[in-house]
N, C-alpha and C positions, 0 to 999 in steps of 0.2 A: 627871691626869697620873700616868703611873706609872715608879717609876726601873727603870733597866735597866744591865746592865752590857756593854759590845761588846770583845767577843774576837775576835780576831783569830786566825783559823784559815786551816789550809790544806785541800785539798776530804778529803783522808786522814783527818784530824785531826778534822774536821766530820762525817764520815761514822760513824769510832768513837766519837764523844760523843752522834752521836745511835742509835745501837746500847745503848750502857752508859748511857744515862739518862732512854731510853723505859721506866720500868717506875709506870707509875700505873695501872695496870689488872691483873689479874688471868691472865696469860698460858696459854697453853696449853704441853704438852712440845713442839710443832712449831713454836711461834713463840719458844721458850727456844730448840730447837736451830737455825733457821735464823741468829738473831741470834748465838751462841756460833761459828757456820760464816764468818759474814761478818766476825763478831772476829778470831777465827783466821785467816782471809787477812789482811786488816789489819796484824796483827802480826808472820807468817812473811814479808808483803813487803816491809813498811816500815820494818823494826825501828830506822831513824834518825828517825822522827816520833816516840817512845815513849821518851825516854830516862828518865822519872821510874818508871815501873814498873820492880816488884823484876825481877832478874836469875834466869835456873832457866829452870823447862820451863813449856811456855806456857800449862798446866793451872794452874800456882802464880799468872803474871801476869793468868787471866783471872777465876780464883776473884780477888782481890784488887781488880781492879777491877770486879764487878760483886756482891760483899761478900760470895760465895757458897762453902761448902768445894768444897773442889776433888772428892769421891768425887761432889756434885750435878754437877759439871763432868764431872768421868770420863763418869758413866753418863746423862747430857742427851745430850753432844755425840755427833755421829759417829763411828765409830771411825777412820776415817782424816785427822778433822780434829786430835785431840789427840794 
């Protein structure tokens, strides 16, 4: 038996969790930017599923939730995702 804990998500919600907590592996800069690409939609469209991330530019909220400074954020992502 193993314990677990069930959260209760919506498909938004589930989809950014499994974005920002897939990292047990070693990534590459093309599987950092597509993941930081699919955050960044996420964020710019759903900004009422997110109310616990800090408030700012969306470079400050995704370095924060993915534990990383934001210049790794700057120069990962796309230029017209941040």
């Amino acid at each position: 038996m193993l314990p677990c804990i069930v959260k209760e998500f919506s498909d938004i919600r589930a989809q950014f969790s499994c974005y920002s907590s897939n990292g047990y592996a070693k990534k590459t800069e093309y599987e950092i930017m597509c993941e930081l690409e699919g955050m960044s939609h996420l964020l710019r469209t759903y900004p009422e599923e997110f109310p616990n991330l800090p408030s700012g530019r969306l470079a400050d909220k995704l370095a924060a939730q993915l534990q990383m400074s934001k210049s790794t954020i700057g120069s990962t992502a796309p230029s017209q995702t941040i």
